[in-house]
C-alpha positions as CSV (number, residue, x, y, z in Angstrom):
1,X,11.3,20.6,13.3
2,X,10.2,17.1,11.5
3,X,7.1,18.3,9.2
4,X,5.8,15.2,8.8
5,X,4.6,13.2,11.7
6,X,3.8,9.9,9.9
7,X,6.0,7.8,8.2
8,X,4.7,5.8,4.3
9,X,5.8,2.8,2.6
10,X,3.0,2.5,0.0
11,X,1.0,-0.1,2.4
12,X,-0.6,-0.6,5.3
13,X,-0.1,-4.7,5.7
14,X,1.6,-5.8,9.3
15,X,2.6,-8.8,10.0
16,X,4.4,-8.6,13.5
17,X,4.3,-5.2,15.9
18,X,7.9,-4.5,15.3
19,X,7.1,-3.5,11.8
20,X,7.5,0.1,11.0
21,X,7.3,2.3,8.1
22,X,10.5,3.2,6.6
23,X,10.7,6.0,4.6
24,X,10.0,9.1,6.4
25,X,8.6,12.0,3.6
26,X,6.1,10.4,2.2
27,X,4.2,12.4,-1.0
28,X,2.3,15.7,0.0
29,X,-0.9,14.2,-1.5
30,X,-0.9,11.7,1.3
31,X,-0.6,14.4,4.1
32,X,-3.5,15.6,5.8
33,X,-3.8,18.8,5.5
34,X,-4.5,19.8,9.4
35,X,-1.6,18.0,10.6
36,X,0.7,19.8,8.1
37,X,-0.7,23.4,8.7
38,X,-0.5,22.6,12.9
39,X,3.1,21.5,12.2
40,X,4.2,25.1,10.1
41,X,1.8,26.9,12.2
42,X,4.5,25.5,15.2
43,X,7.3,26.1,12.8
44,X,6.4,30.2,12.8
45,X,6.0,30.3,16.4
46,X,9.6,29.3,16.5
47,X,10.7,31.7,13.9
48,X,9.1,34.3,15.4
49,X,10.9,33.8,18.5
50,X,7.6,33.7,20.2
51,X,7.9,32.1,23.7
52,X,5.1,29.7,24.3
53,X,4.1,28.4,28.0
54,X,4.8,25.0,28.9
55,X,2.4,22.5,27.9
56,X,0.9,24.8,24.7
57,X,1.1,23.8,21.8
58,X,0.2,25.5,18.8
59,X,-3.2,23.3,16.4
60,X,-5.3,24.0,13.8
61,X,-8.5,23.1,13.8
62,X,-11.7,22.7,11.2
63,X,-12.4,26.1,10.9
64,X,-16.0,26.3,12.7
65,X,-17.2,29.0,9.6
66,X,-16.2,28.3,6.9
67,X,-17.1,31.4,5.0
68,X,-14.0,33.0,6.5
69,X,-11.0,29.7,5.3
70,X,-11.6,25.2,5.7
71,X,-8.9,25.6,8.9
72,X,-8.5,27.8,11.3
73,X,-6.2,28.3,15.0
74,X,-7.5,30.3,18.3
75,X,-3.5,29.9,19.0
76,X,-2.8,34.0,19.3
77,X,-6.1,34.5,21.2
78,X,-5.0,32.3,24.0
79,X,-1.0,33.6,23.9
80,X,-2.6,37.3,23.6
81,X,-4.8,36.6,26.9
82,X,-1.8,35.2,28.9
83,X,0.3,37.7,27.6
84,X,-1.8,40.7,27.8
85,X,-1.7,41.8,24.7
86,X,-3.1,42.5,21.3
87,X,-4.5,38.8,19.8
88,X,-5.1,40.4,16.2
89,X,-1.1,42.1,16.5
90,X,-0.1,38.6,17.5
91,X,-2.2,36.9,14.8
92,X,-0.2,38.9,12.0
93,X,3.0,38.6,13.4
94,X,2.5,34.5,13.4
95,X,0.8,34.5,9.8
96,X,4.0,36.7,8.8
97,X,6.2,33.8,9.4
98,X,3.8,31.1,7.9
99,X,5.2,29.2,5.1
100,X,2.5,27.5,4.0
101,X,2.1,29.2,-0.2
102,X,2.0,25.9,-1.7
103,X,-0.7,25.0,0.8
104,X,-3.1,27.9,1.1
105,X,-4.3,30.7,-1.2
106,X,-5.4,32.9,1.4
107,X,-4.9,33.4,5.0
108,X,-6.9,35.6,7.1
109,X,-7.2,37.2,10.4
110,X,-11.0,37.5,11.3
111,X,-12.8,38.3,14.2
112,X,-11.0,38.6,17.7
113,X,-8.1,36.9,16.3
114,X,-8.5,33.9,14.4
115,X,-6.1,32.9,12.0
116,X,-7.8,31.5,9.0
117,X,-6.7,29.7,6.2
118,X,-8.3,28.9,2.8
119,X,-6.6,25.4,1.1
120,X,-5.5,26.4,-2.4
121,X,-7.1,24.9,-5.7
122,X,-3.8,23.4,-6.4
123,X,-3.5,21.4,-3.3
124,X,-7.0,20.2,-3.6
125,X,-6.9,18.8,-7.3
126,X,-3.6,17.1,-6.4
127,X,-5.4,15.7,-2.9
128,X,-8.2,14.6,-4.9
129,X,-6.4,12.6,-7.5
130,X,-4.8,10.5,-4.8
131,X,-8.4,9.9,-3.5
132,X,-9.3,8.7,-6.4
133,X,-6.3,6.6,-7.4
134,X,-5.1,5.3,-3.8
135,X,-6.1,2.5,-2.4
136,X,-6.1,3.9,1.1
137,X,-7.8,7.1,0.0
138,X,-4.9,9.5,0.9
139,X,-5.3,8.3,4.4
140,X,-1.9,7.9,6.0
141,X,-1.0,5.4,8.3
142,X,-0.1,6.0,12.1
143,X,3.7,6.8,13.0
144,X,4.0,4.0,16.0
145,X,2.0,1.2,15.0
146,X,1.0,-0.5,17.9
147,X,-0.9,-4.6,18.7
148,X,-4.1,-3.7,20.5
149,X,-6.4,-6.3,21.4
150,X,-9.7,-5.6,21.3
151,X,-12.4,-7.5,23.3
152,X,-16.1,-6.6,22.3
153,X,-19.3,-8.8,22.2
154,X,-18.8,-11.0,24.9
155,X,-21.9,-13.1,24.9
156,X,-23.2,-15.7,27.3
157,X,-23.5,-19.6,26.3
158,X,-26.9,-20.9,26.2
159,X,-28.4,-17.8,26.4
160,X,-29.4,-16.2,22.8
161,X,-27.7,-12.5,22.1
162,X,-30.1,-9.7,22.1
163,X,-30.5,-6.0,21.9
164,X,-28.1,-5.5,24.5
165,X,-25.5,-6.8,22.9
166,X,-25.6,-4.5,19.2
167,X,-23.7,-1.9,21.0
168,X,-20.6,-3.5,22.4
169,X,-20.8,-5.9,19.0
170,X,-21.0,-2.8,16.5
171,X,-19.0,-0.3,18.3
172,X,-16.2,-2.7,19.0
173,X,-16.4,-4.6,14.9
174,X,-16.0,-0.9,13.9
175,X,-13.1,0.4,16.1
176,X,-11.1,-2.7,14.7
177,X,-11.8,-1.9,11.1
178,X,-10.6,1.8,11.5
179,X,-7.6,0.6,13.6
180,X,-6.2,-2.3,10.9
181,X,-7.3,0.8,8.2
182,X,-4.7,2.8,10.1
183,X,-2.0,0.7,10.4
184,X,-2.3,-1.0,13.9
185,X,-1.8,-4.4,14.7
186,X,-5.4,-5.6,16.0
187,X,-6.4,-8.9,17.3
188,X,-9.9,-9.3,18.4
189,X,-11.2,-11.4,20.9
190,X,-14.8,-12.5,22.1
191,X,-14.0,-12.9,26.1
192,X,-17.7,-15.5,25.7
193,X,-19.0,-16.3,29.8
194,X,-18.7,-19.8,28.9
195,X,-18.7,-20.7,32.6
196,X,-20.0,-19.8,35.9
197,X,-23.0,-20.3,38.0
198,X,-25.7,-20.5,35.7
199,X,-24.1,-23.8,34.3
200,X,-25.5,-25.5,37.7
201,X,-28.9,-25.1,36.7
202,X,-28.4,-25.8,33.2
203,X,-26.6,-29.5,33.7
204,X,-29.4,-29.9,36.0
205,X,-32.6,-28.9,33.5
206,X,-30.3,-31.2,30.6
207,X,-30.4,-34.1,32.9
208,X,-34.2,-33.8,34.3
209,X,-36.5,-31.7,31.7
210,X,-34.6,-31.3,28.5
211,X,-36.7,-32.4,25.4
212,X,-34.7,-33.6,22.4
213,X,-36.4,-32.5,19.8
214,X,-36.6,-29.3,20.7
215,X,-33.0,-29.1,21.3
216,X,-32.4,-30.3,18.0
217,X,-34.9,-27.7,16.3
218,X,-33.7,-24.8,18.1
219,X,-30.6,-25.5,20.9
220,X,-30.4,-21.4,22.7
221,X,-34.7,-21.8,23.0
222,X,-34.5,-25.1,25.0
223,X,-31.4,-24.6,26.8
224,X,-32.9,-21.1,27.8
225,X,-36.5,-23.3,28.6
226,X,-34.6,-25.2,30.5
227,X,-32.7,-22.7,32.9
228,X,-35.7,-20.7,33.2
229,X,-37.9,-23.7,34.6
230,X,-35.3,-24.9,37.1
231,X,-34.7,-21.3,37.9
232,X,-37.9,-21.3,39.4
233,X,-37.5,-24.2,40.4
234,X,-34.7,-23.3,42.9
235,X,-37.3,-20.4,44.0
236,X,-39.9,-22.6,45.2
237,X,-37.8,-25.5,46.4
238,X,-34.2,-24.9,48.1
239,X,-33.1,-28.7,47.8
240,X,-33.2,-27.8,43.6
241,X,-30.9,-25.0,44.4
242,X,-28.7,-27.6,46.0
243,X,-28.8,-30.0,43.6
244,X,-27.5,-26.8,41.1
245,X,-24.4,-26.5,43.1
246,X,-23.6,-30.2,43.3
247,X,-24.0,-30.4,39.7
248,X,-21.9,-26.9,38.9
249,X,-19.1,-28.6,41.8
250,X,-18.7,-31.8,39.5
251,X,-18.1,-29.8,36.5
252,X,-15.6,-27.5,38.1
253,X,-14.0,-30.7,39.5
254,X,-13.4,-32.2,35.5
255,X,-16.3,-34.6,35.9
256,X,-16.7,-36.4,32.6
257,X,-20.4,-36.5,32.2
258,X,-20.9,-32.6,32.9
259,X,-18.1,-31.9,30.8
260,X,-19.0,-33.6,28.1
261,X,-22.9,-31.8,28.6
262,X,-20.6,-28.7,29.1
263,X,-19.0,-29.0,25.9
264,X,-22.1,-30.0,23.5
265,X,-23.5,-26.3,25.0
266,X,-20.6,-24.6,23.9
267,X,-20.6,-26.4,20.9
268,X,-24.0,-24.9,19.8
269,X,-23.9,-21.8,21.3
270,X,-20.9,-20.8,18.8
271,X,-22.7,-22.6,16.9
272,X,-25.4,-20.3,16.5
273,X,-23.3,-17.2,17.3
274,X,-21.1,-17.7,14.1
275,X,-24.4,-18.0,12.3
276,X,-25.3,-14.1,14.0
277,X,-21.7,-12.8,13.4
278,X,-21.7,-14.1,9.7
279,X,-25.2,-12.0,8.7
280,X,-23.1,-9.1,10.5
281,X,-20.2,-9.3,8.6
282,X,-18.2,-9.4,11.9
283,X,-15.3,-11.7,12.5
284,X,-13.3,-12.5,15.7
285,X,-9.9,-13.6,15.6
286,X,-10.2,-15.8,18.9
287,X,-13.4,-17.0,21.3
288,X,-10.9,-17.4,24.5
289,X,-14.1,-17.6,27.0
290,X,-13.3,-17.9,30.9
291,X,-13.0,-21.3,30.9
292,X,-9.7,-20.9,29.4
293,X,-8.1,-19.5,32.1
294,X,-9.3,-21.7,35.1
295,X,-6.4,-23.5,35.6
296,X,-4.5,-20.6,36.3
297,X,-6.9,-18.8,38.9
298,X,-5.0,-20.0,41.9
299,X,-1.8,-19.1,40.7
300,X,-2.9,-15.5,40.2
301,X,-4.4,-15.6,44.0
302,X,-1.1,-16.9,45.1
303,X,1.3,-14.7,43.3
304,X,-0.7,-11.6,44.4
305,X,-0.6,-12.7,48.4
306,X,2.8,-13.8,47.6
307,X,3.8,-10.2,46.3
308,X,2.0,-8.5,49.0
309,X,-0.2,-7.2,46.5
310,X,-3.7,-9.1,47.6
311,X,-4.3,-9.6,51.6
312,X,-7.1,-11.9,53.0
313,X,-9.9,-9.7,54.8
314,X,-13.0,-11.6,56.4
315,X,-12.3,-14.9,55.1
316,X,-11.7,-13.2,51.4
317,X,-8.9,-12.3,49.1
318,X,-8.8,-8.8,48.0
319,X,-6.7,-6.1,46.5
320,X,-6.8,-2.7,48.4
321,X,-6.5,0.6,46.9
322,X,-5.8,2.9,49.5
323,X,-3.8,5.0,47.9
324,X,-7.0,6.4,45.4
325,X,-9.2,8.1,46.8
326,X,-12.2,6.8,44.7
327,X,-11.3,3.2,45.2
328,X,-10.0,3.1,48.9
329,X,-13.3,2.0,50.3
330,X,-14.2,-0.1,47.3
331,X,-11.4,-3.7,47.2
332,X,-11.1,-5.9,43.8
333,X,-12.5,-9.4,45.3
334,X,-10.1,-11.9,43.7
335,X,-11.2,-15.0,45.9
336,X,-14.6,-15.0,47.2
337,X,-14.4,-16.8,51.2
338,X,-15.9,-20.0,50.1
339,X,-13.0,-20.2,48.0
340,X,-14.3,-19.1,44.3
341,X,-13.2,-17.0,41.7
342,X,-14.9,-14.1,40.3
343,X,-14.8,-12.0,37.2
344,X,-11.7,-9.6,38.2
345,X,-9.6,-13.0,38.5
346,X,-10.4,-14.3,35.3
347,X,-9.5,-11.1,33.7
348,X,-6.5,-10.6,35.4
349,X,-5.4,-14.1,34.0
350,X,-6.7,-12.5,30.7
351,X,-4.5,-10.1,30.9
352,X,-1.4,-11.8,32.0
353,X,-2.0,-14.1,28.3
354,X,-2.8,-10.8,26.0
355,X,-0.2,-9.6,27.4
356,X,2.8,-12.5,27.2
357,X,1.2,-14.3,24.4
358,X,-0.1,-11.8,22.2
359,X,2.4,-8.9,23.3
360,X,-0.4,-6.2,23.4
361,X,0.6,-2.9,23.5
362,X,-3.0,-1.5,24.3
363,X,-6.4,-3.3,25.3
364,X,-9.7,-2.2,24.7
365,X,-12.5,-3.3,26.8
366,X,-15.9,-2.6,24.6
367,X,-18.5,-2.9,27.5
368,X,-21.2,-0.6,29.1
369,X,-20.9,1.9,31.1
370,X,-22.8,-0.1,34.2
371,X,-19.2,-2.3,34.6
372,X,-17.0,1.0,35.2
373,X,-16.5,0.7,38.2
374,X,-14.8,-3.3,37.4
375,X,-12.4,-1.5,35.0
376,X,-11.5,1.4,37.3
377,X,-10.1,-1.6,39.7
378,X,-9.0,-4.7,37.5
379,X,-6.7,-1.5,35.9
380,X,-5.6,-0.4,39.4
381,X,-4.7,-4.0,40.2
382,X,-3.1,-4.7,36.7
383,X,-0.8,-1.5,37.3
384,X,0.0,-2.5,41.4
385,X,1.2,-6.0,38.9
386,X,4.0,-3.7,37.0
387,X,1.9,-4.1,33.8
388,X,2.4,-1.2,31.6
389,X,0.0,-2.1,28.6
390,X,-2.7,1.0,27.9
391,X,-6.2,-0.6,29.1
392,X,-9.0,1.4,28.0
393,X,-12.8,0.7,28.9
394,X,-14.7,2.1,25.8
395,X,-18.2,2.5,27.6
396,X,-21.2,3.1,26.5
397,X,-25.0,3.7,27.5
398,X,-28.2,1.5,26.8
399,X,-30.8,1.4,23.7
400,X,-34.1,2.5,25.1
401,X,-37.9,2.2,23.4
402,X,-40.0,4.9,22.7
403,X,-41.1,5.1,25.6
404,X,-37.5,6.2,26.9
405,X,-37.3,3.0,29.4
406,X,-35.0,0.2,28.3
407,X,-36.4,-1.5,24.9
408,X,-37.8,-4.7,26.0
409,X,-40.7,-7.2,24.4
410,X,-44.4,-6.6,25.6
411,X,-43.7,-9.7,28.2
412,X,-40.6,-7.4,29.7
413,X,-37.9,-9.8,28.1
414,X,-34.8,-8.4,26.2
415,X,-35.6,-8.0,22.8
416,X,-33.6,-10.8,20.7
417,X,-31.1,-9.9,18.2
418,X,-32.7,-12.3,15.7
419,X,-35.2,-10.8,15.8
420,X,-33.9,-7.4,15.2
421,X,-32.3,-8.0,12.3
422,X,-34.9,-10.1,10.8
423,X,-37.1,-7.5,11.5
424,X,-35.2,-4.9,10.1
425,X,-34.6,-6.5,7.1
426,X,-38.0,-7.6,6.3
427,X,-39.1,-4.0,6.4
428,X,-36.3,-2.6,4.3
429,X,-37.9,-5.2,1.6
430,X,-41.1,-3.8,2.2
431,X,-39.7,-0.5,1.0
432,X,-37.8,-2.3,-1.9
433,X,-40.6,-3.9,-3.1
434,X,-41.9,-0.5,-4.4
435,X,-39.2,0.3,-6.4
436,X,-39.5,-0.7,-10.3
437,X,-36.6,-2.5,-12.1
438,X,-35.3,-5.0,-9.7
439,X,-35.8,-8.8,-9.6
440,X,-36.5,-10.6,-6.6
441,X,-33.5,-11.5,-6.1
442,X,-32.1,-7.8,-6.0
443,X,-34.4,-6.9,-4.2
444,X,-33.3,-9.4,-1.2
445,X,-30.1,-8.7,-1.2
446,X,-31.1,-4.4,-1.5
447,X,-33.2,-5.1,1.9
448,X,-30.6,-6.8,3.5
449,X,-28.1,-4.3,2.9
450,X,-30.2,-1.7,3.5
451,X,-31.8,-3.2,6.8
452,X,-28.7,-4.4,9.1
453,X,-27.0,-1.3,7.5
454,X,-29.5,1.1,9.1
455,X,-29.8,-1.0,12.5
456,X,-25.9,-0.6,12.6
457,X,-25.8,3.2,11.8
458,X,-28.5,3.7,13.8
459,X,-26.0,2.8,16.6
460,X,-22.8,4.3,15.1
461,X,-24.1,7.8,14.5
462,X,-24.7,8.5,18.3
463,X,-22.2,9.5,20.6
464,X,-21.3,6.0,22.7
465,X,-22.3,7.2,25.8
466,X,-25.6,8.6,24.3
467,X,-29.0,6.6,25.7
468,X,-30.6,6.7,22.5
469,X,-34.2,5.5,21.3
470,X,-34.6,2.4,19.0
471,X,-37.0,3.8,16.3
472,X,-37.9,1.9,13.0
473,X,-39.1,4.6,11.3
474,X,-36.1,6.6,11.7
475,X,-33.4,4.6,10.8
476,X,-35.3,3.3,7.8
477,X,-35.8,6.6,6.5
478,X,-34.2,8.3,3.0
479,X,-34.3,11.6,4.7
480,X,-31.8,12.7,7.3
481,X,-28.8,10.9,9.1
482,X,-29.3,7.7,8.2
483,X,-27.5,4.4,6.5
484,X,-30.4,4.4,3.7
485,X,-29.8,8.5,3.1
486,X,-26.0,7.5,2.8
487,X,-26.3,4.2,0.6
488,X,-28.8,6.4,-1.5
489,X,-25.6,8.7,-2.0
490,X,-23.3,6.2,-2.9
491,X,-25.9,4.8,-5.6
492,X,-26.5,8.1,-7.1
493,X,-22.5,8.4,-7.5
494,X,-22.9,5.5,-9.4
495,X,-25.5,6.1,-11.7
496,X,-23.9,8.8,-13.5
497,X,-21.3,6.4,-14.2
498,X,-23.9,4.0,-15.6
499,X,-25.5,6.6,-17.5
500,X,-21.8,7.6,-19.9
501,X,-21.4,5.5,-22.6
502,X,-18.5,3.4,-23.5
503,X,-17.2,4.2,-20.3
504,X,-14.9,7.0,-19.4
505,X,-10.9,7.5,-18.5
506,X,-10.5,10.1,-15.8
507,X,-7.4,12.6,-15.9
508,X,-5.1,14.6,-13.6
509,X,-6.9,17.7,-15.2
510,X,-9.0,19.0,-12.5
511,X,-10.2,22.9,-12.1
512,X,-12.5,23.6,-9.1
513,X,-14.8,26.6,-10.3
514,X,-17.9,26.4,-8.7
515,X,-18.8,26.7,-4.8
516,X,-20.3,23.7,-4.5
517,X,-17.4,21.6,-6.3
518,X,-15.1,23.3,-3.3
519,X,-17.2,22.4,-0.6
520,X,-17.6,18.9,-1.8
521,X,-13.8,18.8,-2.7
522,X,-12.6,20.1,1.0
523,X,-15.2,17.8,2.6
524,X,-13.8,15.0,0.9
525,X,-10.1,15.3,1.8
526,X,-10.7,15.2,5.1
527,X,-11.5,11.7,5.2
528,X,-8.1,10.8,7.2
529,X,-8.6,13.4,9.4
530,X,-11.7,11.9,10.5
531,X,-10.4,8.3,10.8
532,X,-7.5,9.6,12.8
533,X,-9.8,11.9,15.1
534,X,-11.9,8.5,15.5
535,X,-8.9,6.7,17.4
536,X,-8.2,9.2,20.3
537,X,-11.6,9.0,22.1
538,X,-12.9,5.7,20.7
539,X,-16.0,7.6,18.8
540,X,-17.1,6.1,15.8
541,X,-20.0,8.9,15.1
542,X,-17.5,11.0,14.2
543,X,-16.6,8.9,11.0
544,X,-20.8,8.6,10.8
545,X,-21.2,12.5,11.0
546,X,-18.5,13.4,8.6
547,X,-20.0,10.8,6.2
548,X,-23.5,12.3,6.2
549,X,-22.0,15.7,5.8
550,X,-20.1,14.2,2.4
551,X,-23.3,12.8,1.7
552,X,-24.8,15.9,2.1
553,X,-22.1,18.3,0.3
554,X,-22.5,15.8,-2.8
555,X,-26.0,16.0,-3.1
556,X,-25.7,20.1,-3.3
557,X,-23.0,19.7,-5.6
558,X,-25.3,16.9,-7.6
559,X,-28.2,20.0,-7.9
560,X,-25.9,22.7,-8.6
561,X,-23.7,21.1,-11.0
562,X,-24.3,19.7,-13.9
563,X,-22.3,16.7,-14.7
564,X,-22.3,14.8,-18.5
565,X,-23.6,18.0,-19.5
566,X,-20.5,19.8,-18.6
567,X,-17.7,19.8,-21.3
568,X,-13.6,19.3,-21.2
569,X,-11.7,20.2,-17.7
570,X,-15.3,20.9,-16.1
571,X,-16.6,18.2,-16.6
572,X,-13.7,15.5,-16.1
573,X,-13.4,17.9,-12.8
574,X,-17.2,16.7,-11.9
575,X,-16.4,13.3,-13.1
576,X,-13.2,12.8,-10.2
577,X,-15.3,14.5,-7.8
578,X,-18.3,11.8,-8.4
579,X,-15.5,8.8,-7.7
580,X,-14.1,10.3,-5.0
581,X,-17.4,11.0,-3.2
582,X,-18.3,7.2,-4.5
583,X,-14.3,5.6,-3.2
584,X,-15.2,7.6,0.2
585,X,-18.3,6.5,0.8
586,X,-17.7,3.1,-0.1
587,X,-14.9,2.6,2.2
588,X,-16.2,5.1,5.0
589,X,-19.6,2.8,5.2
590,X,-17.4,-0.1,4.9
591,X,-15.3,1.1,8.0
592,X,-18.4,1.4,9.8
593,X,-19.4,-2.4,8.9
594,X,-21.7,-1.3,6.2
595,X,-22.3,-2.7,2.7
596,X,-23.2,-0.9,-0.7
597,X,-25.6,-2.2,-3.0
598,X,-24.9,-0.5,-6.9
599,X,-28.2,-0.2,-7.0
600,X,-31.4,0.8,-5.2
């Protein structure tokens, strides 16, 4: 049996999804130390001729108590139930064939028949050392990378983003940082709705009621003033509504003057929206809106009627599903009967171009859980196509106020996300202010750190399908699970490096003594674990919760051991432990889409 399930070449760089990683044992420092024990745990079911059921297979796990080992397995208590027979008998005849001594001091068989087993000192200093030396932290990379596009954000033009779009705009921005991290392939793209219905009434307002210099002072407000007047416009008068579709008709038929309107929208809607993404540190590697793919809408429509797939019913085109049960009564509309397009065409033509242009291997979709029932059917029609790249919706729920109803202003609109962040920021500063030391200047920079780093953890530390409750006070707080608690961390790491004169040089001479160093030290290998774990269910609050919990493990080890006060191995021992937690933190935030400050 192969022990190693990844494969190493020093790097993590791709530049085309048929790289691989050639050499296949890379060190033991840069194993993790779950998937090892998993893979002899499996080794000593073999050698002790133990038949397992199909499917089963053999894990280790975090050990849930960790006064008994740091990883544990439940394997023998489920073979013993199946089997009827002894679990604890079982346990020892499996840890008789484990061959895991330069792994583990101690394994143990507690309780009803856990196998426990306690990471020896050895392997820890040598794990920590590469934390503190490699560039990628010990974390290795995955076995089969793969090109997965990921599509996230997706804002409207000439509308302004708001709080409704933080979730699909964090969560997605931090899914491709721990993917690239990895070793995937990732290409992001912002699928904008550059074009639809709404454009009607927008050509219309520019023509009749727009006001220059407001457009020229702010271009989302009076574009948005616009659409909202002729909007109730079309309420009160039905030959306004008309005048909408005439004016949408002539844009979808290439007329030049709405085109050109068309364009000087789009124009200052990305505008704008690279303005938003640059504060948030988030980057796309494309904008393909729907207008990119109009030109092939009909083709789709064809092939699918031509291939039997699509069938007209009542004047529509639509793809049937009979054959599941949760989608035979509900068809994918691909032509509506006055001869338009809707959303599932222009995504199928998405599709076909990640797909053949892009050679995705796996698409994400990072959109809320209200558009399930889309994904459940534009991936029923892509597989009826023959298509056999991995599409995964990676839903989510809403941001509510305090009052638990979705968080809107007083007046019932959504909340911008301007506004948010400059809200957020500005009371970050507020906070700053207080502290002694720093010059303006810091200060500014502190607050803005600190502010769109707690509106984004405030997202990231919740389970994605979680409604959770916007709250200021929380996420702004130095106590508890929050981005200021963690960036607090990272300073204090820092400061004891401030504090050593003339610097110091950190050797391979590390002897872990004291509880509180071993907690810390465990904690902090597990790092790759985490990132890996992050990837199979799309849940970034894993890599959020396992950062608090280093956060919190180095502030115990902070109290309970001394550091510059501690002499020879002890205290270069502190000293690694300090950078690691520091090199962790740092790159863990960073993964999230959250920056340090050195100070604080």
């Amino acid at each position: 049996m192969q022990e190693w399930a990844f494969h190493w070449q020093g790097k993590l760089a791709l530049t085309s999804p048929q790289d691989t990683f050639a050499t296949p044992c890379p060190p033991f420092s840069l194993t993790m130390f779950r998937s090892l024990l998993t893979t002899r745990l499996q080794s000593a079911f073999e050698s002790a001729k133990i038949d397992l059921p199909g499917g089963f297979e053999p894990m280790v796990n975090l050990a849930a108590d960790t006064r008994y080992g740091d990883y544990q397995t439940n394997a023998a208590m489920i073979l013993a139930k199946q089997a009827k027979t002894n679990p604890r008998v079982l346990a020892q005849q499996i840890a008789d064939h484990l061959q895991v001594s330069d792994l583990c001091e101690k394994i143990s068989i507690d309780g009803p028949g856990f196998l426990n087993f306690t990471i020896s000192r050895t392997a820890l200093a040598t794990k920590l050392n590469t934390i503190r030396t490699d560039d990628h932290l010990a974390v290795p990379p995955v076995s089969a990378p793969k090109t997965i596009i990921i599509d996230f954000s997706a804002p409207n033009i000439a509308k302004p983003m708001h709080v409704g779009h933080i979730r699909s705009t964090i969560i997605g921005d931090c899914l491709t940082r721990v993917a690239k991290f990895v070793g995937h392939r990732v290409i992001t793209d912002n699928h904008i709705g550059d074009w639809g219905t709404q454009f009607g009434m927008i050509l219309h307002g520019w023509k009749t009621q727009l006001d220059q210099t407001a457009l020229a002072r702010d271009p989302i407000a009076e574009l948005v003033r616009t659409y909202k007047s002729v909007n109730a416009a079309t309420q009160a008068d039905p030959a306004v509504l008309d005048t909408c579709r005439r004016e949408l008709v002539k844009l979808q038929q290439g007329d030049a003057e709405n085109l050109s309107i068309w364009r000087k929208c789009v124009e200052m809607s990305l505008s704008q929206l690279q303005k938003i993404y640059a504060r948030l540190d988030i980057h796309f590697d494309h904008f393909l809106g729907e207008s990119h793919y109009n030109d092939q809408l009909a083709g789709i429509v064809s092939k699918l009627l031509s291939a039997g797939i699509a069938r007209e019913s009542e004047g529509a085109i639509c793809i049937f599903f009979d054959e599941i049960p949760e989608l035979a009564d509900k068809p994918c509309i691909i032509r509506k009967t006055d001869g338009g397009y809707l959303y599932a065409t222009t995504d199928l033509a998405t599709i076909d171009h990640r797909i053949d242009e892009w050679k995705a291997d796996e698409i994400w979709y990072v959109v809320g859980a209200p558009q399930s029932l889309h994904f459940q059917q534009l991936f029923a029609a892509t597989a009826k196509r023959g298509q056999t790249a991995r599409m995964v919706h990676i839903a989510f729920g809403s941001i509510l106020g305090a009052d638990g109803k979705m968080f809107k202003t007083r007046s019932g609109e959504s909340v911008g996300l301007i506004e948010v962040l400059d809200e957020a920021t500005e009371r970050a500063l507020t906070v700053v202010n207080e502290r002694e030391g720093l010059s303006d200047e810091e200060k500014v920079t502190i607050a803005d750190v600190i502010g769109i780093g707690a509106v984004k953890y405030a997202e990231l530390s919740q389970h994605r399908m979680t409604d959770y409750k916007f709250s200021w006070d929380k996420m702004l707080s130095l106590q508890g699970n929050t981005a200021p608690y963690l960036i607090n961390a990272y300073v204090r790491t820092r400061a004891i490096f401030r504090k050593l004169e003339g610097g110091v040089t950190l050797t391979e001479e590390i002897e872990i003594t004291d509880p509180a160093e071993r907690t810390l030290a465990i904690k902090l290998t597990q790092l790759a674990e985490t990132l890996h774990d992050v990837l199979v269910d799309h849940r970034p609050n894993l890599l959020a919760t396992y950062l608090y919990e280093v956060a919190d493990a180095y502030h115990g080890f902070y109290e309970a051991c001394p550091v510059l006060r501690a002499e020879g191995t002890m205290r270069n021992t502190r000293l690694v432990l300090c950078e690691a937690t520091s090199r962790v933190l740092k790159t863990g935030l960073g993964l999230l889409g959250i920056k340090t400050t050195e100070r604080m």
